[in-house]
C-alpha positions as CSV (number, residue, x, y, z in Angstrom):
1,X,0.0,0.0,0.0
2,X,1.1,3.0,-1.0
3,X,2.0,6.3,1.7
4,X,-0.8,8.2,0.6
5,X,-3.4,5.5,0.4
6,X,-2.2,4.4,3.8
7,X,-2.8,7.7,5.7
8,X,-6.0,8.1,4.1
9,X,-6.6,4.6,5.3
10,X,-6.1,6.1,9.0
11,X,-9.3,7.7,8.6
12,X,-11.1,4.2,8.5
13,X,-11.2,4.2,12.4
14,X,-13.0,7.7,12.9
15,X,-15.1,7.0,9.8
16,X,-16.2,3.6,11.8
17,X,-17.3,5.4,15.0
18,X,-19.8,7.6,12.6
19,X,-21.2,4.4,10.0
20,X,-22.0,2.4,13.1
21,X,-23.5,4.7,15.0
22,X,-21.4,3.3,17.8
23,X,-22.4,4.3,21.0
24,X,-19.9,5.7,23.5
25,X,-17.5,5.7,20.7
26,X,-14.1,7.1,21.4
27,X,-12.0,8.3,18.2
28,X,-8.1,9.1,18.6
29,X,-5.9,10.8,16.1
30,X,-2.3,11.2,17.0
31,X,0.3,12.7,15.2
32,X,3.9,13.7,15.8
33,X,7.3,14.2,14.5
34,X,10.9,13.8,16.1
35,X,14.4,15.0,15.3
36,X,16.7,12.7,16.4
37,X,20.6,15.3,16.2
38,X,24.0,13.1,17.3
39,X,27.4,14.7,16.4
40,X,27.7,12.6,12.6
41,X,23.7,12.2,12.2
42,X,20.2,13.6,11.9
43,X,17.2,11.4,12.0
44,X,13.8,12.8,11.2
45,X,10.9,11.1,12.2
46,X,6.9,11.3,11.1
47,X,4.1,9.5,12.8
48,X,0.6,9.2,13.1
49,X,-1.9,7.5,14.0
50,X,-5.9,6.7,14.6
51,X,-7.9,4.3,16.6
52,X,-11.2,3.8,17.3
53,X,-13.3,1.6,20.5
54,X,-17.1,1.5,20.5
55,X,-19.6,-0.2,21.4
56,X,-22.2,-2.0,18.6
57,X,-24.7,-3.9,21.0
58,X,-25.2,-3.4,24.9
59,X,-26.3,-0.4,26.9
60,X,-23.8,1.3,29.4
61,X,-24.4,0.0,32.9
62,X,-26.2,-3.7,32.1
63,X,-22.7,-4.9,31.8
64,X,-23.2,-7.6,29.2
65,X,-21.6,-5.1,26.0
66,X,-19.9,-5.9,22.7
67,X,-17.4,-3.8,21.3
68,X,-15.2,-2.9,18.2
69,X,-11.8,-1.9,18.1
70,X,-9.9,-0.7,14.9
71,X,-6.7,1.3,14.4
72,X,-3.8,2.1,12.3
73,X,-0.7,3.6,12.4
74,X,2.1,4.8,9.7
75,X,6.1,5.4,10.8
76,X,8.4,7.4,8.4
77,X,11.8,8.0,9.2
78,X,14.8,9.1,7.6
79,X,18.5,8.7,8.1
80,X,22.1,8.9,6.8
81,X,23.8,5.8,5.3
82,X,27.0,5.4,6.8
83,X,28.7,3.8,3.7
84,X,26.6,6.5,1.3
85,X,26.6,10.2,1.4
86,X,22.7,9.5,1.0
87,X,19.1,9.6,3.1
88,X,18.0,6.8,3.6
89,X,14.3,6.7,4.6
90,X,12.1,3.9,6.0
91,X,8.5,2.9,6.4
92,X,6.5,1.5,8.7
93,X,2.9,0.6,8.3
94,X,0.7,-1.1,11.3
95,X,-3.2,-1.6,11.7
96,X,-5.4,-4.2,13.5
97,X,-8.9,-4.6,13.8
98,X,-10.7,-6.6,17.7
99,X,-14.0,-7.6,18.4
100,X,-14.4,-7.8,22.2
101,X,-17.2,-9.1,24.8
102,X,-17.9,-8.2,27.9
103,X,-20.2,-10.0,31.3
104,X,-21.7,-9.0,33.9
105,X,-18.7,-5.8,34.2
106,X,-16.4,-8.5,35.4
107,X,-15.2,-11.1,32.5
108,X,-14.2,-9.8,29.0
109,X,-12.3,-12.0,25.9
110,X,-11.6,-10.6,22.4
111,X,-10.2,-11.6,19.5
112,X,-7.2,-9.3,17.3
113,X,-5.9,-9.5,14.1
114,X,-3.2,-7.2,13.5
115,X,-0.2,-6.7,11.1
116,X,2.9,-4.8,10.6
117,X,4.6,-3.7,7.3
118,X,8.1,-2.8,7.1
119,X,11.0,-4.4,4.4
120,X,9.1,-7.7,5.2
121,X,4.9,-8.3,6.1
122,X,4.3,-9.8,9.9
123,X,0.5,-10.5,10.8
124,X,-0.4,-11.4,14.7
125,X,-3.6,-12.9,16.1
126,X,-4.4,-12.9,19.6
127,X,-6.9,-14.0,22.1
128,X,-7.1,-12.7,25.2
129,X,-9.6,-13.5,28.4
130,X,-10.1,-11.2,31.0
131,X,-11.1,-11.3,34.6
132,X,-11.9,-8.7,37.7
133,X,-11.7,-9.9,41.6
134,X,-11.9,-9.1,45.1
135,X,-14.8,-6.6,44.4
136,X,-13.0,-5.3,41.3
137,X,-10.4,-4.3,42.3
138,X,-7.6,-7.2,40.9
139,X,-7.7,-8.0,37.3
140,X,-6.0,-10.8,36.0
141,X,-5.7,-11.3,31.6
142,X,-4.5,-14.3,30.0
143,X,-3.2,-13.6,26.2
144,X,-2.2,-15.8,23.7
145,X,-0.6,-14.4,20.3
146,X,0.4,-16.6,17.2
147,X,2.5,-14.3,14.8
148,X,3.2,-15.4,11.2
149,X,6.2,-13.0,9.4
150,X,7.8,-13.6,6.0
151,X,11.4,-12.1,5.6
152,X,14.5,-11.9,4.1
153,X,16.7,-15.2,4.5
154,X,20.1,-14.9,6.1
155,X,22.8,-16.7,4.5
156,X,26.6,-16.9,6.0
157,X,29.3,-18.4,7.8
158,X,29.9,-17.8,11.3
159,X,33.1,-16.9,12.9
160,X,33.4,-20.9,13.7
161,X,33.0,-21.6,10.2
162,X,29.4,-23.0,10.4
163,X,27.0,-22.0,8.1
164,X,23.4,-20.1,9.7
165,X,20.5,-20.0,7.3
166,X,17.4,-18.0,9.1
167,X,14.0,-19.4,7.9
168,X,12.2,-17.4,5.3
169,X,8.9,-17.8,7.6
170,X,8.6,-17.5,11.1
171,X,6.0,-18.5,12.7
172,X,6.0,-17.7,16.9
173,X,3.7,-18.5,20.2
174,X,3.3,-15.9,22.6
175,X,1.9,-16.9,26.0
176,X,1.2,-13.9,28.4
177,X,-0.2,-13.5,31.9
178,X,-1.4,-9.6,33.1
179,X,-2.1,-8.2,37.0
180,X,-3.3,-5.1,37.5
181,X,-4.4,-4.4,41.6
182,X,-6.0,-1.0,42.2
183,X,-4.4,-1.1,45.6
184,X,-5.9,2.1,46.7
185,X,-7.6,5.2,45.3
186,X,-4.1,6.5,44.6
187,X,-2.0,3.7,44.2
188,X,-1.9,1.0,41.4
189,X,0.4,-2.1,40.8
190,X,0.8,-3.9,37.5
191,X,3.3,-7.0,36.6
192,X,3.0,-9.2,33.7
193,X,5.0,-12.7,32.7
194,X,5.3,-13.9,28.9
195,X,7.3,-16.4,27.0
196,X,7.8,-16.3,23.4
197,X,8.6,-19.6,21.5
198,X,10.0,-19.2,17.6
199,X,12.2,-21.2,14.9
200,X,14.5,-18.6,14.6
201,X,15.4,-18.1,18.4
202,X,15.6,-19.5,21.7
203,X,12.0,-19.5,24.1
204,X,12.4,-15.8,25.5
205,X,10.8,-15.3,28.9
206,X,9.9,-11.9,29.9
207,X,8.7,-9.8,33.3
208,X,7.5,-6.8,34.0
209,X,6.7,-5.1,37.3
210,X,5.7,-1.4,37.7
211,X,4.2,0.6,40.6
212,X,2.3,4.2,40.2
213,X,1.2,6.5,43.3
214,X,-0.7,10.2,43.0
215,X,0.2,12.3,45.9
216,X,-3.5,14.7,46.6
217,X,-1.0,17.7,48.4
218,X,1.2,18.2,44.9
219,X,-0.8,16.9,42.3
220,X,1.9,14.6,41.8
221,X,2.3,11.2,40.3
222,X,5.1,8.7,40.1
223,X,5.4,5.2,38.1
224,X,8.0,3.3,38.6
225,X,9.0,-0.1,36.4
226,X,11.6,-2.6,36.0
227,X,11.4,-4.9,33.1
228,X,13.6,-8.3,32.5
229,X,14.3,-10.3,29.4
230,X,15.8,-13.6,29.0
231,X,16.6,-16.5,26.5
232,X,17.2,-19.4,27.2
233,X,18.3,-23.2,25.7
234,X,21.0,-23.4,22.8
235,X,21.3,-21.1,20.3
236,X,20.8,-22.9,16.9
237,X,22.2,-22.4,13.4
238,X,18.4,-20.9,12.2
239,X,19.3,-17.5,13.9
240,X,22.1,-14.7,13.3
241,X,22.0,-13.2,17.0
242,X,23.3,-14.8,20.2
243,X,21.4,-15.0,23.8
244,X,20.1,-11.8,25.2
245,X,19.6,-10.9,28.8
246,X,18.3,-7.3,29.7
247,X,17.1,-5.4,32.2
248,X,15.7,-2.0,31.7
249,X,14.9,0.4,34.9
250,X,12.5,3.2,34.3
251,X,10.7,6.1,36.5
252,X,8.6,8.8,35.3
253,X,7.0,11.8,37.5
254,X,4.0,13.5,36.0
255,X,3.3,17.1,38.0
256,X,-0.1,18.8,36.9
257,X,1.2,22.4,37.0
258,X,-2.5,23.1,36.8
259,X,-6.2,21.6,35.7
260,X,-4.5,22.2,32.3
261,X,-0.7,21.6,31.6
262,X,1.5,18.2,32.6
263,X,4.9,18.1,33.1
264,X,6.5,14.8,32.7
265,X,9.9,13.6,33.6
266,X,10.9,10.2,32.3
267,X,14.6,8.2,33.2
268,X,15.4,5.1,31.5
269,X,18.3,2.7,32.5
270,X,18.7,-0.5,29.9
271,X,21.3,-3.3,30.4
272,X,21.9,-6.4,28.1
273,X,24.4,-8.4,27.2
274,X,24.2,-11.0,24.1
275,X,25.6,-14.0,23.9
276,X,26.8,-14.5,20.4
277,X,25.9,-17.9,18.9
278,X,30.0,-19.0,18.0
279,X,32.4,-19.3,20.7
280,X,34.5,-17.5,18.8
281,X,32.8,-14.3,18.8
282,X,33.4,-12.0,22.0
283,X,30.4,-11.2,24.6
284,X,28.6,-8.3,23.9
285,X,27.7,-5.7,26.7
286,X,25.7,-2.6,25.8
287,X,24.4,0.2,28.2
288,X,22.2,3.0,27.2
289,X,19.8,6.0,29.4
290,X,17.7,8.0,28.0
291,X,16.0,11.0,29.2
292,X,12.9,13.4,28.4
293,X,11.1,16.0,29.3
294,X,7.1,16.6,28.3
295,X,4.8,19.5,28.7
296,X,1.1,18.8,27.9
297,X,-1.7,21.4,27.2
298,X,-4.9,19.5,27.5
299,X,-8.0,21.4,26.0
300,X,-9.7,21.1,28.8
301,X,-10.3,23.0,32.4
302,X,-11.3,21.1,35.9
303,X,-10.1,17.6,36.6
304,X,-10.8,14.8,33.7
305,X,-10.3,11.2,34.0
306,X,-10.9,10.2,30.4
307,X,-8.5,10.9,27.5
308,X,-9.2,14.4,25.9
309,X,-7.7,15.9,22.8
310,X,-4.2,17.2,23.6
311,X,-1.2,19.0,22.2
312,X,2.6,18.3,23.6
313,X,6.4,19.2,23.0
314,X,9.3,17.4,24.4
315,X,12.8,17.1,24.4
316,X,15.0,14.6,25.6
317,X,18.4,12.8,25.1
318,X,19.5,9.0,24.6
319,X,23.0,7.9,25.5
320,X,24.8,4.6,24.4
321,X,28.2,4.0,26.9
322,X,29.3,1.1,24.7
323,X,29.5,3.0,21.7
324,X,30.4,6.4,22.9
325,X,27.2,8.1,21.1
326,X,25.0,10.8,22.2
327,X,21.7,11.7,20.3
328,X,19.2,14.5,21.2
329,X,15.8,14.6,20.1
330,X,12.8,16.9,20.0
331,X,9.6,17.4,18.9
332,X,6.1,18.2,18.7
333,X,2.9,16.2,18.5
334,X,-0.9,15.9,19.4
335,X,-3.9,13.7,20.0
336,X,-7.2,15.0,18.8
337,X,-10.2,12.6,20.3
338,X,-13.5,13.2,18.3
């Protein structure tokens, strides 16, 4: 699909809401655009996106409601070749399209069919079952996703002389479990545990814990969230990459300067080291941070719990220790809910 079919295709989602007649439909267009500056490189980056969730049969408060989801989104970027005094610019297209049902307020499933487009097509389908407790206020979600992506095969000798061919399709099961506990009125705790089996890698098991807490006197909230990633079992001859192991640290403080604007501060910490698949290769270590700053104007006044349309800048920087390289980036974007 071509760019400019594709971002009138974005439309699709807000165009649903209207066709349906979808009540307590909620439409989201989101755009922005990022300038990535290092000391040897500029990056430019476009996105934007649209999604739409509704509801087609039920009425609010009996509980028992079906709903549609849809949305789209469509990456451009732009960078210098390092071999080629050249731009180099890059697509990315993404959309998927959930039906969803929920009982008696308490027990939801759905069922997703989504897709991403980049050198190579990747589609995804997942089911996913949901379930509130203790008076609603623990939730526990069960997700299964089967992805099915054509690409490029990799052809070459390794550094011990063994020859890795990658598999032209790769077909992968994702199993994932999801807590949310409203703990409080101000404090929440989520966690989730997945593992990820595919030809052309070993099973990767992944964890996620993350804690948030609004403080009434300042207006104040803080999330805080550690994620791990590990595979394990032998690296075969079907993959180019090694073992990873990572572990990524990140804490965010959101001050509402008023009923209006939102100042964000976000710190992010990743470690991982990679394992190569030869011997022979050296153990790779890589370290990066990255930090930015956000300041939202919200069209609104008073306090609002819902999304609302929004415009935001930011700036921020990203730091990589293991290969000496600093990048700064800024921008501008907005979210305009019809």
């Amino acid at each position: 699909m071509s760019q400019s079919k594709f971002l009138i295709a974005l439309t699709l989602p807000a165009a649903l809401a209207v066709i349906t007649e979808t009540s307590n439909a909620q439409t989201t267009v989101e755009s922005a655009y990022v300038r990535f500056k290092g000391a040897d490189m500029t990056d430019d980056l476009f996105a934007v996106a649209a999604s739409t969730t509704g509801e087609i049969i039920g009425e609010p408060g009996l509980g028992n409601i079906t709903g549609v989801q849809m949305s789209g989104t469509f990456i451009k970027s732009s960078a210098p070749n390092v071999k080629k005094v050249a731009q180099v610019t890059s697509l990315e297209r993404r959309g998927s399209v959930g039906l969803s049902q929920t009982f008696d307020k308490l027990t939801s499933a759905s069922a997703t069919y989504g897709y991403t487009a980049t050198s190579y097509l990747s589609r995804w389908y997942a089911i996913k079952v949901g379930q509130w407790w203790n008076k609603a206020t623990i939730s526990t979600d069960l997700e299964y996703t089967k992805t099915d992506a054509n690409r490029a095969v990799v052809d070459h000798y390794d550094t011990d002389f063994a020859r890795v061919n990658t598999p032209s399709n790769v077909k992968g099961d994702k199993y994932t479990l999801s807590l949310t506990w409203l703990a409080t009125t101000h404090a929440m705790v989520l966690g989730s545990l997945s593992t990820n089996k595919a030809p052309d890698r070993p099973t990767a098991n992944a964890e996620t814990i993350e804690g948030r807490y609004f403080f009434d006197a300042t207006l104040t909230a803080i999330h805080l969230k550690g994620g791990f990633y590990d595979d394990t079992e032998v690296t075969k001859l079907t993959t180019d990459y090694g073992r990873v192991s990572s572990r990524e640290w990140e804490a965010q403080i959101h001050q509402h300067l008023n009923d209006q604007f939102i100042a964000t501060v976000a710190l992010r910490d990743h470690f991982e080291t990679e394992i190569p698949r030869a011997d022979a290769s050296p153990v790779i270590h890589r370290h990066s941070r990255g930090t930015q700053i956000r300041l939202r104007d919200r069209f609104v006044t008073g306090p609002v719990t819902d999304q609302v349309s929004e415009i935001y800048v930011f700036t921020g920087q990203y730091g990589s220790f293991d290969q000496k390289q600093t990048i700064n980036h800024f921008g501008l974007g907005g979210i305009y809910v019809l």
